[in-house]
N, C-alpha and C positions, 0 to 999 in steps of 0.2 A: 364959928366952928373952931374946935380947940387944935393943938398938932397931935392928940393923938387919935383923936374923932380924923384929921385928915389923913393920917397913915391907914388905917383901917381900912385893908382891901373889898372892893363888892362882891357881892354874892357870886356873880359868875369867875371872877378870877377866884375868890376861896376855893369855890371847887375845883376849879382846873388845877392849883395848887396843891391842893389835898391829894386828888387822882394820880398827880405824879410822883407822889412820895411815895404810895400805899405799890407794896412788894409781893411777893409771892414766895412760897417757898421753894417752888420748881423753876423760879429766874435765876439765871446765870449769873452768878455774883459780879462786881463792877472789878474789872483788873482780869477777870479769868479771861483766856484768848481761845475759844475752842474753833479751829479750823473749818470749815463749813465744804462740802464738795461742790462742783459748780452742776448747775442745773435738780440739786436736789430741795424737794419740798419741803417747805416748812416744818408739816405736820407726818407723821407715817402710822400706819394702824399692821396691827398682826396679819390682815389678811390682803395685805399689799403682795404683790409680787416682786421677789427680789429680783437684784438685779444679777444678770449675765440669763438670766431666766427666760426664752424665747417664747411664748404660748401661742399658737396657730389662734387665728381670728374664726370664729364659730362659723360654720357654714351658712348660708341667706338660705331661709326657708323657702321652699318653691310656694308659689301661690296657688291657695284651691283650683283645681281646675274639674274637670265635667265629665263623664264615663263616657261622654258622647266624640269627647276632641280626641285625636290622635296622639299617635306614644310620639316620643323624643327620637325613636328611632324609626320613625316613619320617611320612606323615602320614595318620592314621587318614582323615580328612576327606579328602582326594586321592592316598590309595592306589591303587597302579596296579593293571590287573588281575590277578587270580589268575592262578598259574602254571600251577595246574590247573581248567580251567573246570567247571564244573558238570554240564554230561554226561560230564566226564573225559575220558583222551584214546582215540581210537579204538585199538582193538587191532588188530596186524598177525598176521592170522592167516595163518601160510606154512606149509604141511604138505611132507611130506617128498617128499609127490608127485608136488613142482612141482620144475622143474630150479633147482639150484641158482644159473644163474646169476644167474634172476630173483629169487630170493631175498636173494641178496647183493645185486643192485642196489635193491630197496627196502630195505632194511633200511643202507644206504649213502646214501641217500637222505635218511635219518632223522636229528633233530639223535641225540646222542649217549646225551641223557636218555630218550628214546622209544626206545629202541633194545629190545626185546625180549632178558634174558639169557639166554644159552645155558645149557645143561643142567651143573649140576656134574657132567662126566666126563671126567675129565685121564686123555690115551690115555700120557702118557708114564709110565716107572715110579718115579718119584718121587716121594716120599710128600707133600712139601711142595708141590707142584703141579706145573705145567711146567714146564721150562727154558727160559725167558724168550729166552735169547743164541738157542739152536740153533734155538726153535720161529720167532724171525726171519729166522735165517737160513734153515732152511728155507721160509718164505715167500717171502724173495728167489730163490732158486736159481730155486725155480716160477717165479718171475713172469719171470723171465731168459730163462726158455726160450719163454715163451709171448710176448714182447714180440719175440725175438729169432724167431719163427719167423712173425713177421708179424700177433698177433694186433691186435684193437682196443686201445687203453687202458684204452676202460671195462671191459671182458672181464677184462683182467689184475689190474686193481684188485678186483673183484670175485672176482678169484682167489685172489687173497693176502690179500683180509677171510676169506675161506670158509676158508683155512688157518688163520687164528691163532685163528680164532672155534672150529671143531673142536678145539684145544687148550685151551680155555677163554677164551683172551684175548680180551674183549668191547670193551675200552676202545681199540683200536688205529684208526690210521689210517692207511694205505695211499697212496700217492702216487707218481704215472706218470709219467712226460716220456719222452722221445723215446731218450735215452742212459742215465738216472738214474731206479735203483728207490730206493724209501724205505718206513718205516715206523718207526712211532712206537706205541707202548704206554706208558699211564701206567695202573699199577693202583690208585689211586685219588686223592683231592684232594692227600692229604698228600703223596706218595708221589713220588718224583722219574722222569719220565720217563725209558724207556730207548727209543733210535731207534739205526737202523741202516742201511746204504744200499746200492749193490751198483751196478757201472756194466758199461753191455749194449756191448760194444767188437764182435762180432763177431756175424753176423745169416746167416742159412740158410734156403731153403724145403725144410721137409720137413714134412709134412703127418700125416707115421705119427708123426711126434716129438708132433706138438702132438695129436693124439688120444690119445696114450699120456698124455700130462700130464694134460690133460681127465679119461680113467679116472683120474686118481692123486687129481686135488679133489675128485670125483665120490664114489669111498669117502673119502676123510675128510670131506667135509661129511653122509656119512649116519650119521646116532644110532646104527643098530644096526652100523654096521662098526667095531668097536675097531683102528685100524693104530696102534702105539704109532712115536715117534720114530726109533727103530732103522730099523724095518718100512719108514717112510714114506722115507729116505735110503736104503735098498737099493732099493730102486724105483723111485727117482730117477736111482740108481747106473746101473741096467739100462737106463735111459731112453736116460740121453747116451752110455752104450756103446753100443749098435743100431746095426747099419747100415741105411745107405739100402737099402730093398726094392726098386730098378731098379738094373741094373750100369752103367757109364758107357757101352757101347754101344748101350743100350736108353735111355739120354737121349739122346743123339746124333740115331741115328731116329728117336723123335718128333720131334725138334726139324725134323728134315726132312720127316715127313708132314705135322706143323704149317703149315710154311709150302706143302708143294703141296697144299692140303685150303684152307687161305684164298686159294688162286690161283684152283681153281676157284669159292670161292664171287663172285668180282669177273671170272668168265668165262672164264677160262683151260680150254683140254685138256688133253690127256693129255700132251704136250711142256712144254706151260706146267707141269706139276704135278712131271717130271721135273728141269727146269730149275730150279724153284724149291725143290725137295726136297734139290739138288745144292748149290746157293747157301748154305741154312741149314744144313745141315752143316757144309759148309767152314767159316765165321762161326762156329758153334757152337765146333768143334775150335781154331779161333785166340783165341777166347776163352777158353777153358782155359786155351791157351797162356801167355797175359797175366796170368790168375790164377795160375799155378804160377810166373811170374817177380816179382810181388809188384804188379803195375801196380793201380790204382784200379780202379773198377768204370767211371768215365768211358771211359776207356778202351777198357776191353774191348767197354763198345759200342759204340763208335766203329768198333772194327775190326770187330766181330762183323755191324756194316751194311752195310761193305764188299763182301762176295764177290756176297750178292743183288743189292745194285743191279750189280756189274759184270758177274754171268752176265746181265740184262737188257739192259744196254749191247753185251754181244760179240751176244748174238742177234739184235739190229739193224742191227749194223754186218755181222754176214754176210748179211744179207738174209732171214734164216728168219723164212718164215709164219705170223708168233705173236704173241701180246701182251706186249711186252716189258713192258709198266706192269703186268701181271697178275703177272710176277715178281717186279717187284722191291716190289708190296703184300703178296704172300705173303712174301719174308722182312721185312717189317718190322710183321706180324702176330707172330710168332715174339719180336719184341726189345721192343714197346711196353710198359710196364712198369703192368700195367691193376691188379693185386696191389695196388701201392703205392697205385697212384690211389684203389681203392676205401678201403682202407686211411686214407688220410689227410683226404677227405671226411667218413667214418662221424667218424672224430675231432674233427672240426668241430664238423658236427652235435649231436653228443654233450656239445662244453662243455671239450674237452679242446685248447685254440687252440696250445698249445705246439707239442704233440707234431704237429696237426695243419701246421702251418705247416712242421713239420722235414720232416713226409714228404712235402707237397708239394714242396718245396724240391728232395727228394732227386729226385722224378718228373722235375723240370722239369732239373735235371743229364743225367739218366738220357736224356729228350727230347732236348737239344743232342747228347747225345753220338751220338746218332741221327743228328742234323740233319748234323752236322757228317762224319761218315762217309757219309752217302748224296750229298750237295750233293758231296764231293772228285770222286765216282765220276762222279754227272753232270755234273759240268761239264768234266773229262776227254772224256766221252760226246760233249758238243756239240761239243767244240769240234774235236772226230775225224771230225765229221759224223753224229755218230748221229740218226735220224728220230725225235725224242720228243716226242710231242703231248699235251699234256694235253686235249686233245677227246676223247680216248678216255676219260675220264671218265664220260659221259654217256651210252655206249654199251654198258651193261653186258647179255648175255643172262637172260633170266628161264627158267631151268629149273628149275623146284620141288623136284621127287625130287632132282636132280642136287645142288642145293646143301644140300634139308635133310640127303644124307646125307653131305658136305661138312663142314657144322657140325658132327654128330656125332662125327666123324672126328677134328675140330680139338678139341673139347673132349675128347673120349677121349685127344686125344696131349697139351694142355695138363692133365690131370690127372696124366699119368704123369710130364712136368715139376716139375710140384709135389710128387711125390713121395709122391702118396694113400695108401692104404691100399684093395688090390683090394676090398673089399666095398665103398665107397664109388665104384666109378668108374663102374659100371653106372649107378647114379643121377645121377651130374652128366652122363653123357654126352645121358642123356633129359632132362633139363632143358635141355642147350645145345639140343636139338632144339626143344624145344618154343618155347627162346629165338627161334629165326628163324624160324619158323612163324609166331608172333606178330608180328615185324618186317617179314617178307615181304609178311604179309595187309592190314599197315597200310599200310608201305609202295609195296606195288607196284599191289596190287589194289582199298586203297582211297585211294590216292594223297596218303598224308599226309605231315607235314613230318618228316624221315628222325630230326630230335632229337627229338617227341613221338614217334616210333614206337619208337627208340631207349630212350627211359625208358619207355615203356611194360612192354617185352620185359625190361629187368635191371627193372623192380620184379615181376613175378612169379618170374623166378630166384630173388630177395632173399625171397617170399613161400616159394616151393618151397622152397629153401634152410633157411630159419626154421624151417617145417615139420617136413622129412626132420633138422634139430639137433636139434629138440625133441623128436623122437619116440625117437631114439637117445642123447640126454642130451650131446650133443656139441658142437664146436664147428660153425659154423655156416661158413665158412671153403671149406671140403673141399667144400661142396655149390653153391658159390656163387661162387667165382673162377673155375674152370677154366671154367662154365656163359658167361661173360660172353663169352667168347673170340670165337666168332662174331660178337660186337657193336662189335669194336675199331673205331677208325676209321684202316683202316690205307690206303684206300684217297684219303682226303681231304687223308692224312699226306704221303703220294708225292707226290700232283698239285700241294700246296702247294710243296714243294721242288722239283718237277720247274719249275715256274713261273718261282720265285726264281734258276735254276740259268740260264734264259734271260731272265734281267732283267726279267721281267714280276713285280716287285715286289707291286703292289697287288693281282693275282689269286693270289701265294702267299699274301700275308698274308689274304686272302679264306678260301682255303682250310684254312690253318692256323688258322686262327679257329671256321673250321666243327668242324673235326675236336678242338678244345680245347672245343667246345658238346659235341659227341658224349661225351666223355671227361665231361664234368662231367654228364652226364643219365644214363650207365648207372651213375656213381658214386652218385651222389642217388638214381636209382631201388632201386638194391640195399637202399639205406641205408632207404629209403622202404617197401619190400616188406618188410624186415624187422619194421619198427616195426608196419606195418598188423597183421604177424600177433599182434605184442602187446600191440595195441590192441584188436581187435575178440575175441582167443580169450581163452573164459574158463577161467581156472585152478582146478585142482581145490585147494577148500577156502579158496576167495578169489573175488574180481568183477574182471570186466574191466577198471573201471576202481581197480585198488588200486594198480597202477604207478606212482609220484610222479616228476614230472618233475624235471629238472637245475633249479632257478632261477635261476643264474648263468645258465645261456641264456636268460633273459628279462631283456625292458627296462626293466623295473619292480620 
């Protein structure tokens, strides 16, 4: 080997050689002395934290725990009370014997946890349980039909628990207003709620509708009726196809005995009953009229007031020996809208302030438009010369037979208005009967104030009513509106506008005032007749008092 073959480093020293030559151009040149701080690193990046900079240390996440363990502030020493007390909690015992609706109302009543489970029996044929989507929607549809045909809220709520509860679904909750059905199902804590909603745009009285629906809760809230899903929406199906059981010239007619039936009950003859018969007709048919051109419902009564006040006006201005005010109180017997009133009262009452505030609302529309059609007519009337007195107010005759079968008359023709169901009409017609009987006796003969006589007579209708639902497992509705009819205050209604119509202001609004007491006392008494009966009747396989009131209607 030669010396320069022996100088010749090896492969591993050449590279450690080379390694330590090779520079950088971010190396700190050799001779530079740059001061270093003690304890600082090497390297730093932008998103170091400077220093004097103190940052709190993140908080330790608690570890999952269980909806079943205790809070943090749980303390043996001032634990609160048991959930379950020591005599436990009372049992709701509701047998099947009882109508259904009182069953859903206490058991609606009830928080969520007390709620008595329904029977594992799913009607529908899925193996995995109900169909959650359709068993809601068929809830809605019902409750649509029964909101839309004028029922209560509480009614309809209770309708549509009794549906989803028949299906299995125990955990649901139910919710009413005025335009807006709802319900809400969560089957259990973990489990993500499913809700669904349905809006009531279109509203009808028909009375054979809303007992048909009635039978359709009626077997699905009973254990031994298996109606499976199918079964229950072909039923439903038959329901909204049905026609109205009166033809439109058998509404017409009542609509006219209606108003010559409340003529005689404020005095009128046999002309007067003529006259007034003529008047609602006419109103009736132009009503229609308005409705098949698309006009509001304002409207239609506006015009529909029109014809009775004016056949009372021509019968005065010809001079014929009649009581023109007995006409034109029969037709606006005929248009006052007593349905809605009762209707949005009981809602009050009951804790339901929405829905009740909308159907008064609607009432009080439904009223102007009254007002506002009868005041055109009279005041046309005066100022033609017509002789209109509101002292004939006070001058009413008292013939008993003549009027109580008057009353009958009016509420047999105000049932067939609503669209009854013939085996119901015999019954409400003897209840309006029995309504001015009661009113007359207090009224005339033992000379009491016309609003205590007034509530008196609608809370035994409201009682009867109660009654004649319960025995027949029905709605309560059918026995009970058309019954009221003799009690309208249609006669306080006129004299008030006939007042206003000759500038004697303070004596309409007197009047009108009377006649808005009248309306609010047969309202309350209905309301009031009903509750007596399920307050004091005891139900089979339960106490009188197992009914649990609304709370939100109390002030405490």
């Amino acid at each position: 080997m030669t010396e320069a073959e022996d100088r010749k480093p090896q492969s591993d020293e050449a590279r450690t050689t080379f390694d330590s030559e090779v520079t950088s151009e971010f190396a700190i040149p050799d001779g530079l002395d740059v001061p270093k701080t003690a304890g600082e690193s090497e390297t730093t990046s932008e998103f170091a934290v400077p220093d004097g900079l103190d940052v709190p240390s993140p908080p330790v996440a608690e570890p999952e725990g269980s909806a079943f363990s205790p809070p943090k502030t749980y303390s043996s020493r001032s634990a609160p009370a048991a959930f379950t007390p020591p005599s436990g909690i009372p049992a709701v015992r509701l047998t099947k014997d009882v109508p259904w609706q009182d069953r859903m109302r206490t058991m609606l009543r009830l928080p969520v946890t007390e709620r008595p489970a329904p029977e594992p029996v799913h009607k529908s044929e899925e193996e995995d349980g109900p169909a959650v989507p359709r068993v809601l929607d068929l809830t809605l549809r019902i409750g649509e039909l029964l909101l839309a045909g004028g029922e209560g809220a509480e009614d309809v709520e209770a309708a549509m628990f009794a549906v989803c509860r028949s299906y299995g679904l125990d955990r649901c909750e139910p919710n009413v207003t005025f335009t807006l059905l709802s319900v809400s199902y969560q089957p259990s804590l973990v489990d993500d709620p499913v809700s669904a909603s349905r809006t009531v745009r279109r509203r009808g009285t028909d009375y054979t509708r809303l007992a048909a629906v009635f039978r359709l809760v009626d077997d699905l809230s009973d254990p031994e009726t298996h109606i499976s899903l199918e079964e229950a929406y072909r039923r439903l199906a038959e329901i909204r196809r049905n026609r109205h059981p009166y033809p439109t010239w058998v509404l017409t007619s009542a609509s006219g005995l209606l108003a010559g039936a409340a003529s005689v009950l404020v005095g009128g003859d046999l002309i007067v009953f003529v006259a007034a018969a003529l008047g609602a007709m006419l109103g009736d048919r132009l009503a229609w009229l308005c409705a098949g051109r698309g006009l509001p419902e304002f409207y239609q009564f506006t015009v529909a007031a029109m014809p009775p006040a004016a056949m009372g006006v021509a019968l005065t201005l010809l001079h014929v020996d009649v009581k023109a005010s007995a006409v034109i109180t029969g037709g606006l017997f005929a248009l006052l809208p007593g349905r809605a009133l009762v209707a949005g009262v009981q809602d009050g009452l009951t804790g339901f302030y929405i829905t009740a505030a909308a159907r008064l609302l609607e009432v009080m529309y439904f009223f102007v438009g009254i007002v506002v059609g009868v005041l055109v007519v009279l005041y046309f009337g005066v100022q033609l010369g017509a002789q209109l007195t509101p002292d004939a107010a006070v001058h009413i005759a008292e013939r008993p037979w003549v009027q109580i079968a008057a009353s009958m008359l009016l509420s047999l023709t105000f049932a067939v208005l609503l669209q009854q169901e013939r085996s119901t009409v015999l019954a409400v017609t003897l209840n309006g009967g029995v309504a001015w009987i009661v009113y007359g006796a207090m009224r005339y003969a033992g000379d009491i104030s016309p609003v205590a006589s007034t509530a008196v007579a609608a809370g035994l209708v409201g009682l009867f009513g109660q009654l004649l639902s319960r025995y027949r497992y029905a709605s309560a509705l059918p026995y009970t509106t058309a019954a009221i009819g003799p009690l309208l205050p249609g006669s306080a209604t006129y004299f008030g506008l006939l007042s206003i119509a000759q500038n004697e202001v303070d004596s309409g609004l007197g009047s009108l005032t009377k006649a808005a007491a009248l309306a609010m006392a047969i309202a309350i008494g209905v309301n009031l007749g009903s509750e007596i009966s399920r307050l004091f009747l005891r139900l089979p396989g339960g106490s009188a008092g197992g009914r649990r009131a609304a709370k939100r209607t109390r002030g405490f």
